[in-house]
C-alpha positions as CSV (number, residue, x, y, z in Angstrom):
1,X,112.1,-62.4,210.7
2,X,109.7,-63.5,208.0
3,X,109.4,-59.8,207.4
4,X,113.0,-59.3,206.8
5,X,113.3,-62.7,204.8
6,X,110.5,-61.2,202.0
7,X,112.4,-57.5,201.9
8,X,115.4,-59.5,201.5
9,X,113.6,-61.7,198.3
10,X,111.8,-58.9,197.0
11,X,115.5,-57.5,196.3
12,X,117.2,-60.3,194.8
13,X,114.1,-60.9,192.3
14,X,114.5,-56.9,191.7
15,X,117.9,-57.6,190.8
16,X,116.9,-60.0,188.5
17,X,114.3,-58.5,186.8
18,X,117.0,-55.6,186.3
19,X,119.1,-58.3,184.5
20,X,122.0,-58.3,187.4
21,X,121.8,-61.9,187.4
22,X,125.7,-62.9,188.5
23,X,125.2,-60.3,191.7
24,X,121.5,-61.8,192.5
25,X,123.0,-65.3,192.5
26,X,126.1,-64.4,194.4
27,X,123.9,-62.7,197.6
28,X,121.7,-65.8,197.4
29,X,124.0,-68.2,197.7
30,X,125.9,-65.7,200.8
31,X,122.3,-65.5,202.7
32,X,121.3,-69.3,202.1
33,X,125.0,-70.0,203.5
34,X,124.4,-68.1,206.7
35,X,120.9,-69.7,206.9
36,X,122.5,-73.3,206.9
37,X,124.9,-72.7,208.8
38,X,122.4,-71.6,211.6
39,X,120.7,-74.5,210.7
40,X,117.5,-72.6,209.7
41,X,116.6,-74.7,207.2
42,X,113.2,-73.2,206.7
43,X,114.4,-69.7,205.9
44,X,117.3,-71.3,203.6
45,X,114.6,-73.2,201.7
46,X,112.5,-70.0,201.3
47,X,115.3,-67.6,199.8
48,X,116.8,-70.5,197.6
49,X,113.5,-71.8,196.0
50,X,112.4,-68.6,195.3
51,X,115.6,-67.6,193.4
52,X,116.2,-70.3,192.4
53,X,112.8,-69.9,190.1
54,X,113.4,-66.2,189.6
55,X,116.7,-67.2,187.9
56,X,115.1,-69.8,185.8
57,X,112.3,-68.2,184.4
58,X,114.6,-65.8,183.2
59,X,116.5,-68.2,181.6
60,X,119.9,-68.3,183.9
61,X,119.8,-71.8,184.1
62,X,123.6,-72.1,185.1
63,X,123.0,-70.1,188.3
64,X,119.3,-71.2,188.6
65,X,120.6,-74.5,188.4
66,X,123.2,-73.9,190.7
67,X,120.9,-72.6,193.5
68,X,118.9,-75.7,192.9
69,X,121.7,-78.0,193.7
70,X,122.2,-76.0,197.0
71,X,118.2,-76.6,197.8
72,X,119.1,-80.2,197.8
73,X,122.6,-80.0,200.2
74,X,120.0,-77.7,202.4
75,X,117.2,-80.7,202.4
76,X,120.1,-83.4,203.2
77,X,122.1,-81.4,205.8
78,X,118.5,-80.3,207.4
79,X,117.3,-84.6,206.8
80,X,113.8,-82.8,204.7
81,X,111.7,-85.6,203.9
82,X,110.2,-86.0,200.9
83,X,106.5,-84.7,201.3
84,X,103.5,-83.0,198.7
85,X,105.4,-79.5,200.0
86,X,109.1,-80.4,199.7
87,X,108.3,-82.2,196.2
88,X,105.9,-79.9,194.8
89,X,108.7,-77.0,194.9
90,X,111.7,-79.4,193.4
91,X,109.4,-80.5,190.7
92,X,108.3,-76.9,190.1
93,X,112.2,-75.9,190.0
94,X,113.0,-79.4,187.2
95,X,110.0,-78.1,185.1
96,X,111.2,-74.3,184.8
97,X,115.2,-75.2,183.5
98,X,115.6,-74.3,180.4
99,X,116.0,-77.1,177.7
100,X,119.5,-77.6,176.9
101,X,120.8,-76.9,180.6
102,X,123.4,-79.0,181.4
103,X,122.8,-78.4,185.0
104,X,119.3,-80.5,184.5
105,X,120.9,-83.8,184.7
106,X,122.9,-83.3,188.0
107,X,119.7,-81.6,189.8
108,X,117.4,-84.7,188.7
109,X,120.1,-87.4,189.9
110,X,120.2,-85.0,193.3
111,X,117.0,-85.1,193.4
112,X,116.0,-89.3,193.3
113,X,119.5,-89.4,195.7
114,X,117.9,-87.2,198.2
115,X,114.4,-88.9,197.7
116,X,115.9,-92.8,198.1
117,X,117.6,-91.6,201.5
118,X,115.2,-90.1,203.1
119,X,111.8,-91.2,201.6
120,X,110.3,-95.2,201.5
121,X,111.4,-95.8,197.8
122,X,115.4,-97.5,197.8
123,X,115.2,-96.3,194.0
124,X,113.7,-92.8,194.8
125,X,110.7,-91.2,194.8
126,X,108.6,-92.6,192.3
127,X,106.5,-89.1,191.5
128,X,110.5,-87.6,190.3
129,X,111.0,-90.2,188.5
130,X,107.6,-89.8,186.3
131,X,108.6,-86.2,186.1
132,X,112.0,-86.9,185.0
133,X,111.1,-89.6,182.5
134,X,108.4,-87.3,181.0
135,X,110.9,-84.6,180.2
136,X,113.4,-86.2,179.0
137,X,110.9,-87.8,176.5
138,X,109.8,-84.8,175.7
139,X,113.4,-83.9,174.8
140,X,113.4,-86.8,173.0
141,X,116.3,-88.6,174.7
142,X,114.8,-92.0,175.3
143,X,117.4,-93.7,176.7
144,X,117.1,-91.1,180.2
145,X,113.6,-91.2,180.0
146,X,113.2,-95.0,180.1
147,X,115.5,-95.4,183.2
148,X,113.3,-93.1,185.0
149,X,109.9,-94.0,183.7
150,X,110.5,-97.7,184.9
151,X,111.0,-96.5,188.1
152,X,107.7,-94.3,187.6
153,X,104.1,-94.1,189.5
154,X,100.8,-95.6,188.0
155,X,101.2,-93.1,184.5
156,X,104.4,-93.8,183.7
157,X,103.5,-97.1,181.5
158,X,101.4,-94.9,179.5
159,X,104.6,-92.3,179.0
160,X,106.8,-94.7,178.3
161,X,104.4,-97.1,175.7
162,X,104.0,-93.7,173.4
163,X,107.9,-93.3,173.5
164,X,109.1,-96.3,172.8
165,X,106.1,-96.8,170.1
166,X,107.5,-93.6,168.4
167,X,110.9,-94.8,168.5
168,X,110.3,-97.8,167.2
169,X,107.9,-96.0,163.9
170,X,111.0,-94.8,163.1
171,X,113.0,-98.1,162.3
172,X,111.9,-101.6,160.8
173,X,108.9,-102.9,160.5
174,X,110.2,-106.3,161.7
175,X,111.3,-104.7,164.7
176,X,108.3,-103.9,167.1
177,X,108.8,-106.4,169.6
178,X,112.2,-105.1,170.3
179,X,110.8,-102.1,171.5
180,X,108.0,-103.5,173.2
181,X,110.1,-106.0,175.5
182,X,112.1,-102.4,176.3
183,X,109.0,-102.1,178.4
184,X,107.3,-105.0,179.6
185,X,110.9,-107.3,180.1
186,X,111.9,-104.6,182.3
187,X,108.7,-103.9,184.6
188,X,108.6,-107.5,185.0
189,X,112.3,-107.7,186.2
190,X,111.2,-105.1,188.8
191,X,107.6,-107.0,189.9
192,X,105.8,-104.5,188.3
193,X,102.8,-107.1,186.6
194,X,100.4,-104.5,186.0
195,X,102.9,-102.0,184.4
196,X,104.1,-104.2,181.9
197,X,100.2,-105.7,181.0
198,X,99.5,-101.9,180.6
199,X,102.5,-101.2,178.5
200,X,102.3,-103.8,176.6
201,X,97.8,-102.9,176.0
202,X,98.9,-99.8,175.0
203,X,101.7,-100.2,172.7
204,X,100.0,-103.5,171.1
205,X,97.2,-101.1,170.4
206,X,99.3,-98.5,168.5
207,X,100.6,-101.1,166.3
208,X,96.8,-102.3,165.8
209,X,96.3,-99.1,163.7
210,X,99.6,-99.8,161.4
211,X,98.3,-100.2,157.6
212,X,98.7,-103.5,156.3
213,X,99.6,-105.5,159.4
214,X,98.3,-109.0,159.4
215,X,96.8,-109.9,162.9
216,X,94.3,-112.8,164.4
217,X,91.9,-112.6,167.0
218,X,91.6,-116.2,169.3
219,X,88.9,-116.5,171.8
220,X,88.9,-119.2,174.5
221,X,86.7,-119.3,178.1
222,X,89.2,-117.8,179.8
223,X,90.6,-114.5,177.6
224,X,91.1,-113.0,174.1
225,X,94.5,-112.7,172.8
226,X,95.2,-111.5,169.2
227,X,97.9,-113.1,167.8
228,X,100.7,-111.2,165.1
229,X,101.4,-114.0,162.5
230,X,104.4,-112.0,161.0
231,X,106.0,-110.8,164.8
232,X,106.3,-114.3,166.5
233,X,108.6,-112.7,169.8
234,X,105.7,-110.2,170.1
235,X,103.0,-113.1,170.4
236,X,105.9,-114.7,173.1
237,X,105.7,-111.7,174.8
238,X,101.9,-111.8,175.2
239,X,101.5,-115.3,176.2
240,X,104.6,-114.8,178.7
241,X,101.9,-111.9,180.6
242,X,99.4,-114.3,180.7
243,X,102.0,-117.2,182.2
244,X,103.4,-114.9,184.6
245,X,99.5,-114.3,185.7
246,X,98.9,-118.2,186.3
247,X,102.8,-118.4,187.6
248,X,102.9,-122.1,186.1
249,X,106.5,-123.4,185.4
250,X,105.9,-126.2,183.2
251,X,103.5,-123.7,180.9
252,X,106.7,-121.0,181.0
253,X,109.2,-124.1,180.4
254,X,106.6,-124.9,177.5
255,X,106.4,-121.3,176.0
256,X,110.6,-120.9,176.1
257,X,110.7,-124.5,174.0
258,X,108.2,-123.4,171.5
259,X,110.1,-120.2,170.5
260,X,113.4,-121.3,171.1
261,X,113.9,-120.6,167.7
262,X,113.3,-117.3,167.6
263,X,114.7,-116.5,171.0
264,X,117.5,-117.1,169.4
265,X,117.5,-113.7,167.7
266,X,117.8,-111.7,170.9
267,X,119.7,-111.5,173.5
268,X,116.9,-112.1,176.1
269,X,118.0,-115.3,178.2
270,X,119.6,-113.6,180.8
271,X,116.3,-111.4,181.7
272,X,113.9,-114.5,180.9
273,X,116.4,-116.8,184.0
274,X,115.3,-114.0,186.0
275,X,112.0,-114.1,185.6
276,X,111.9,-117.9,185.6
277,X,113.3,-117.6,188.9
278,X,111.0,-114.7,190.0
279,X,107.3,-115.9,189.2
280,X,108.2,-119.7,188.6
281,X,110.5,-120.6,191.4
282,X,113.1,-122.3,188.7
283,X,116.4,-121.4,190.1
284,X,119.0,-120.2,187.7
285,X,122.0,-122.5,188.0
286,X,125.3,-121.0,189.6
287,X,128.6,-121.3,189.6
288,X,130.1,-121.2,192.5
289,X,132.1,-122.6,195.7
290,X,130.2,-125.6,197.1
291,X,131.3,-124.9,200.4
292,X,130.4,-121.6,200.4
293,X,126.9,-122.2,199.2
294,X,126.6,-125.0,201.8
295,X,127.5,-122.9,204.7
296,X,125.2,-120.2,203.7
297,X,122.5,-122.9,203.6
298,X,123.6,-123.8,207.3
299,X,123.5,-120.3,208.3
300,X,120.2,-119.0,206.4
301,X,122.4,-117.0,203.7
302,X,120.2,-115.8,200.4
303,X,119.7,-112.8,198.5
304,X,116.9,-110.7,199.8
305,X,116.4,-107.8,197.2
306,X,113.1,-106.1,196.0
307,X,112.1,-104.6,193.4
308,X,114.1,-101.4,192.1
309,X,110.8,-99.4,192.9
310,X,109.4,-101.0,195.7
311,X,109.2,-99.6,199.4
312,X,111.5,-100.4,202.2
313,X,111.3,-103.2,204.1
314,X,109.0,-105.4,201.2
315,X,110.0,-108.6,201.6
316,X,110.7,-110.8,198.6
317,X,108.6,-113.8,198.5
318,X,109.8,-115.3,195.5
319,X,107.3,-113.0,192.7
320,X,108.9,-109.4,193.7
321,X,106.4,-106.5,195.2
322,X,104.9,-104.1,192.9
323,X,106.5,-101.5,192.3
324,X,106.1,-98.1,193.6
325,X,103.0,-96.1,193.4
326,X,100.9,-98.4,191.9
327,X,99.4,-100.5,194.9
């Protein structure tokens, strides 16, 4: 059998190397089809990952694409977990499309669906989601690669830091701690602590080297903390790290009042309730039906969602669990 499944391969990647791409593509899909419906998900696997990457590299990404697509009904229908193996030829497949393929998009949202049901991540697999973030930065579409990167594994922060530090060269000044909250606000929202101290290390950094801008350096006993005289939100942002670290609500209550002012400017109350909820226990106040909020008092009622990245079956004790990948 394995025999007959390489002479079988070797043809279709003759095929392609001849240029008949359409016919390749057709006899792979026929074979995989007969291989699922034996349920040999093995040998379905084998002749689809391999053309899948013979039709990519030569730069079919329509029918490579395709092909991929079928990998991942193969991995669902055959319940494939997500493993070094299954992941290491998926990510080897998202690396080889070309570009521009439109294809890309549906393959990577495959992918982190496949990943969430059958892996330990509700938000998918954080190692695709690195992957994913990285090239779309690289393509320079930020808003794709910050969904994924947030999601990310331990290197992500550093990915996402650089591309929102480069978006951000390109506008205002002024605007830097816009672009910085697009990082830290986020990974705190999903319990992530040590992915929004890193991003925000790392993007505070960059901006260190900017010509001309003003900053302070203030030591105490317990930590340094350089302070930005002309970008008050980004000092907020800073000293809101160090309160969600000591998880003290009268020193977050204290931090809100003194910037109230410039809180004004953004549109940032909504996440900051959140997070005063999260890592201070100050409960956001809600509208709704007395009686039902007494009876789901009486019979234990309450939200009980993690964080976006965090594995099944966390349980949320009022600061979220860190997110995937980096415990």
């Amino acid at each position: 059998m394995a025999s007959k499944l390489e002479k079988t391969i070797q043809r279709q990647q003759q095929k392609i190397a001849e240029g008949q791409f359409y016919e390749a593509h057709q006899q792979l899909r026929v074979i995989a089809s007969r291989y699922t419906k034996a349920q040999d998900w093995d040998n379905a696997t084998a002749i689809l990952h391999t053309g899948a990457q013979s039709l990519l590299q030569a730069g079919q990404g329509g029918s490579g694409g395709d092909l991929c697509i079928f990998l991942l009904d193969v991995f669902n229908k055959g319940e494939v977990k997500p493993d070094a193996s299954t992941k290491g030829k998926l990510l080897g497949l998202l690396r080889a499309f070309p570009k521009d393929e439109p294809t890309k998009k549906k393959f990577i949202g495959e992918m982190i669906g496949w990943s969430a049901k059958f892996g330990e991540y509700p938000a998918g697999d954080p190692e695709i989601h690195h992957v994913a973030g990285s090239l779309y930065a690289d393509a320079l579409e930020p808003y794709e690669a910050e969904r994924h990167l947030l999601l990310g594994n331990q290197d992500s922060s550093s990915t996402l830091a650089a591309l929102d530090y480069s978006w951000y060269e390109a506008d205002d000044s002024h605007t830097a701690p816009l672009y910085c909250a697009r990082g830290v606000l986020p990974y705190l929202l999903t319990g992530n602590l040590r992915a929004a101290n890193k991003f925000f290390l790392l993007f505070t950094s960059f901006l260190s080297k900017k010509p001309g801008l003003n900053t302070q350096q203030i030591s105490t006993s317990a930590s340094d903390l350089r302070i930005y005289p002309t970008l008050p939100l980004l000092n907020f942002i800073g000293l809101l790290l160090r309160s969600v670290e000591r998880g003290d609500p009268s020193l977050f209550r204290q931090l809100k009042s003194h910037y109230a002012t410039n809180l004004k400017e953004v549109n940032w109350n909504e996440a900051l309730d959140q997070l005063g909820e999260m890592y201070f226990g100050i409960k956001i106040p809600r509208q709704g039906n007395p009686m039902m909020d007494m009876l789901g008092g009486m019979f234990g009622g309450g939200g009980f969602g993690g964080a976006g990245g965090a594995k099944k079956g966390a349980a949320n004790k009022g600061i979220a669990p860190a997110a995937a990948g980096l415990d």
